[in-house]
N, C-alpha and C positions, 0 to 999 in steps of 0.2 A: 504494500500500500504506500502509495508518496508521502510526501510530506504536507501537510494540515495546518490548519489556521491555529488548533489548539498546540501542535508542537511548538511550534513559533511565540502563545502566549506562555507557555513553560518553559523555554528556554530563555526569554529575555525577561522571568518574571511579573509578568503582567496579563490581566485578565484579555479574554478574545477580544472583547467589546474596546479593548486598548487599541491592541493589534487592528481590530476593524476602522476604526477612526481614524491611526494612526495612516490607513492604507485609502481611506475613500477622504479624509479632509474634509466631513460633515460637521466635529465638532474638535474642539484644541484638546492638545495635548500636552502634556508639558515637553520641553526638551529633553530632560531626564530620560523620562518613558520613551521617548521616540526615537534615541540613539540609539537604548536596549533592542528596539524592535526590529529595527533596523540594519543592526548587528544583527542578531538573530535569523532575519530574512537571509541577511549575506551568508552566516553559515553554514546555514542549512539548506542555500539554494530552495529557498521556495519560491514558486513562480505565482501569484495569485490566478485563480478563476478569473479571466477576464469576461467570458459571455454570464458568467453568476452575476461577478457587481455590477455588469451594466443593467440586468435583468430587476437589482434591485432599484439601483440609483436613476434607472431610466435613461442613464447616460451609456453611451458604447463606445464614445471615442474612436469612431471611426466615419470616415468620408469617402464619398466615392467620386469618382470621374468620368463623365461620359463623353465618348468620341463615337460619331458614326463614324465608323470605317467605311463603311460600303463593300465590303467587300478588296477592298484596299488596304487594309493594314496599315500600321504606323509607321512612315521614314525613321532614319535617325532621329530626323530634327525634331518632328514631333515628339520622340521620346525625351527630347530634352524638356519640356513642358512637364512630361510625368516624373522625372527626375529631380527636376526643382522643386514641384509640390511635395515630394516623398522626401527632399531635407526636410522641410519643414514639419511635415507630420512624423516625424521622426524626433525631431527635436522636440516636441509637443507630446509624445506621446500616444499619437493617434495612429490609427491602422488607415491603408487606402487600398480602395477595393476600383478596378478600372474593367469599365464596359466597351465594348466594342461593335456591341449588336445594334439593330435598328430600332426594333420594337421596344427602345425603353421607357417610355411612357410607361407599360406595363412591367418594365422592370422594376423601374424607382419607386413605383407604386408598391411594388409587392415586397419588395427592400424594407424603405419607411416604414410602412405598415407592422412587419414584423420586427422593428426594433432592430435591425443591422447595421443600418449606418443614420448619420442625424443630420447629413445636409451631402451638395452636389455639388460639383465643380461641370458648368456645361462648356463645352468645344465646341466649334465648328459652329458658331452661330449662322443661323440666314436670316435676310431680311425678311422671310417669312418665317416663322420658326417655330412649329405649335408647341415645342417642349416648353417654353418660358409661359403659357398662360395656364397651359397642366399645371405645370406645378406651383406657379403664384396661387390657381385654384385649390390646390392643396393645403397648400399654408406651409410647405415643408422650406425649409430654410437652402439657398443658392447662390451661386457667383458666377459668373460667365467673364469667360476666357472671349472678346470679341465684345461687340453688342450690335443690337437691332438698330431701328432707323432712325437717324438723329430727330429728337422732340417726337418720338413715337412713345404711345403707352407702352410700351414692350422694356422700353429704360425706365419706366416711372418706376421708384422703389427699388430700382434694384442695384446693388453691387457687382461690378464688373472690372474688370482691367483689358486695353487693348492697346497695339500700337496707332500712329495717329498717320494711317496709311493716303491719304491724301497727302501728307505735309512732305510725308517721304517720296514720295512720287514726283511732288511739287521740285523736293532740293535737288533730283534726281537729273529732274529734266532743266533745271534754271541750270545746275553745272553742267551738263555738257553744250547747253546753246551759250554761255559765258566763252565756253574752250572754241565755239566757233561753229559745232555741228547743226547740219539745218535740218538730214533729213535723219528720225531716229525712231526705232521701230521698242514697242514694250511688249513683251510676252508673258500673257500670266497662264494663269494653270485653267486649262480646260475642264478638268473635273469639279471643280472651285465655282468657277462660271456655270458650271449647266446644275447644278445644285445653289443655287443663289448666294453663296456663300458672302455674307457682310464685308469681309476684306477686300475678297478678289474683285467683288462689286466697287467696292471704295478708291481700290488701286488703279482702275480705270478710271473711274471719274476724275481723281488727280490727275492722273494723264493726260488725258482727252483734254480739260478747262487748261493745264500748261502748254501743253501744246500749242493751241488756241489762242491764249491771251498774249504769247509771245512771236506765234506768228509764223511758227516751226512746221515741217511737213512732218508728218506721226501718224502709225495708225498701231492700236491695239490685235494682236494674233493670238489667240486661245491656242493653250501651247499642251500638248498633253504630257503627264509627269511620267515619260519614258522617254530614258536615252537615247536610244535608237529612231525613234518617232519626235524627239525635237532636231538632233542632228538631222532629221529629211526635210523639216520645216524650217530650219535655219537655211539649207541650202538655196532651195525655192526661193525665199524670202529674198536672198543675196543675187539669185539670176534675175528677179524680178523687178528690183529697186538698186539698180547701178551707183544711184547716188546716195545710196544709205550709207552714215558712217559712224551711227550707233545704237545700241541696243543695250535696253534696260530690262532685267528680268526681275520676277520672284517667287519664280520656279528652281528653284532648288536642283531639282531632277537633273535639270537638261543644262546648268553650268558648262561642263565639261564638253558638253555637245554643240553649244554654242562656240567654244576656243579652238575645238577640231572642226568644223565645217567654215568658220572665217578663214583660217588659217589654211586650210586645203581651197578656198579659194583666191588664192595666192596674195591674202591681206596681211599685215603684221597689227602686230596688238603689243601697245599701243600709237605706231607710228601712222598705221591707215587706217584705223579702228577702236574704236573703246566700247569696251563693255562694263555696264552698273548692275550689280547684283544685291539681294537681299538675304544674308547668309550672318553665321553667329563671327565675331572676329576669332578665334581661333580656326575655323575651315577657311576663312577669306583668305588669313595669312599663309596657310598650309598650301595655296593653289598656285600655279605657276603659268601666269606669272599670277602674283599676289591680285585678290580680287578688290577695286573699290567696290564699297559697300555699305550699305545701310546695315549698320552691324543690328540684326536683331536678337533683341537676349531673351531667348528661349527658356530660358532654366528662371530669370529673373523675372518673368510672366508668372509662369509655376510658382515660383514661392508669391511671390504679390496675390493670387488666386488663394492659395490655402488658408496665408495669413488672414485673407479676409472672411472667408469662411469660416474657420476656426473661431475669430473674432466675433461673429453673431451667432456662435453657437455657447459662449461663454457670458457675454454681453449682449442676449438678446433684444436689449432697447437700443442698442445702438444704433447710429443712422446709417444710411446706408453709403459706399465708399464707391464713386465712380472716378477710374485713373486713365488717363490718356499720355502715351508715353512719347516723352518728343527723341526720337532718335535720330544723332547728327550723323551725316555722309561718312566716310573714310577714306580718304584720297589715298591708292594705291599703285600698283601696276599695270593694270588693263585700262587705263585711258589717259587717253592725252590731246593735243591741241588738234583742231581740224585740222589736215593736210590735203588740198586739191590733188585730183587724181589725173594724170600728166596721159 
């Protein structure tokens, strides 16, 4: 038989009801007692019932995540969002439990309900998004990674963190017509766009009004998140726009596929070419050549998300925390001054 709440009050001296206090922080203790106990825990390697005390105290300290996949699965990069959240629930104490399926409405549903976890972290927001009225109708406590449409009810009340993907779109495109480029092509993620996805919707719209207001030739190309299938769009792209001499992404995927298909159309990068990416600064600097980039911090989404969560599940009068993240360019290797093509 393991070890027991009652060995732990025998061994540091003190009654269960110590030991229970000492362990849930319902009522004080003195410090005396709760060195004892605590000793005692370490010695004996006791691990408490954690599904018992949340059963009593209604609390379970745990959270969960949810991402439609679609059938897509998580890149790295995306895993760096569940990685961020998991320091902090980590440091907190908290367990994290991550969805991947469609039908979670009927998940979280069934989750809450049975006391598993006590609040959500949503992903992948859309402009249309029926998860966020679900569960406002619930009453179950949320944060979304992203958000719905600016002054829409879908933001009223709620807590969110995202990046401020218009602004970066905006410094994106104001630096390279600065460097001299007229005509520059943005490639976002096709699967992003045909799923309404809040960003990939946003990342356009930045583009398309800078474009526009400065007077630049641009046009937006739904890029799909496979290497092989952006290298054939990149190519295309380049027989069909002679005078293209830049290309903004934030496609992740097709990096690499974008520097091999300029580059086999016998451009240099960045003496006939620049490319602007949206990638974490440690992968930007790893690339060759080094990518400029809208460094986005993936891991520091994730933790800004949990904290807030966690934060209304301990402080549930709190107000609600909406963050918009201004993230500045990084001037690297893949671009430089306009060069006419002779």
């Amino acid at each position: 038989m393991g070890i027991t709440i009652v060995d732990v009050a025998k061994r540091a001296g003190v009654t269960v009801s110590t030991v229970s206090y000492t362990l849930s922080g319902k009522r004080p203790v003195s410090e005396q007692a709760r060195a004892r106990v605590l000793q005692a825990i370490e010695e004996l390697h006791y691990e408490p019932h954690a599904l018992g005390q949340a059963l009593r105290s209604k609390r379970t300290h745990t959270i969960g995540i949810l991402y439609p996949a679609a059938g897509t699965g998580l890149s790295s990069l995306q895993l760096e969002f569940i990685e961020g959240a998991s320091t902090v629930t980590t440091e907190r104490n908290y367990g994290l439990y991550l969805w991947l399926g469609q039908d979670q409405n009927r998940d979280v549903l069934q989750m809450m309900k049975r006391g598993i976890i006590e609040g959500v972290i949503l992903m992948e927001i859309r402009m249309k998004d029926p998860r966020i009225a679900f569960i406002k109708e619930q009453g179950y406590p949320f944060v979304m990674i992203g958000h719905g449409p600016d002054n829409s009810p879908e933001n009223d009340g709620t807590s969110f963190v995202d990046l401020n993907f218009p602004a970066a779109l905006r410094t994106s495109v104001e630096y390279l017509a600065e460097l001299g480029h007229q005509d520059i092509v943005f490639l976002n993620i096709s699967t992003a766009m045909n799923r309404g996805a809040a960003y990939a919707i946003r990342a356009t719209q930045g583009f398309e009004q800078s474009i526009a207001r400065l007077g630049l030739q641009g046009q937006t190309y739904p890029c799909p998140p496979d290497p092989q299938k952006g290298y054939e769009l990149v190519r295309s792209i380049l027989e069909e726009k002679p005078t293209l001499t830049g290309i903004i992404t934030t496609n992740s995927w097709v990096v690499g596929s974008i520097l091999r298909a300029v580059q086999e159309h016998g451009l240099h990068i960045p003496e006939d070419f620049s490319v602007v990416t949206m990638l974490p600064s440690h992968l930007a600097e790893m690339m060759h050549p080094a990518m400029t980039s809208i460094d986005f911090p993936y891991k520091e989404i994730g933790r800004i998300a949990a904290e807030m969560l966690i934060r209304q599940l301990d402080e549930p009068h709190a107000l609600p925390t909406q963050t918009l993240l201004q993230v500045p360019l990084s001037i690297r290797q893949s671009s430089g001054p306009y060069k006419p093509r002779g």
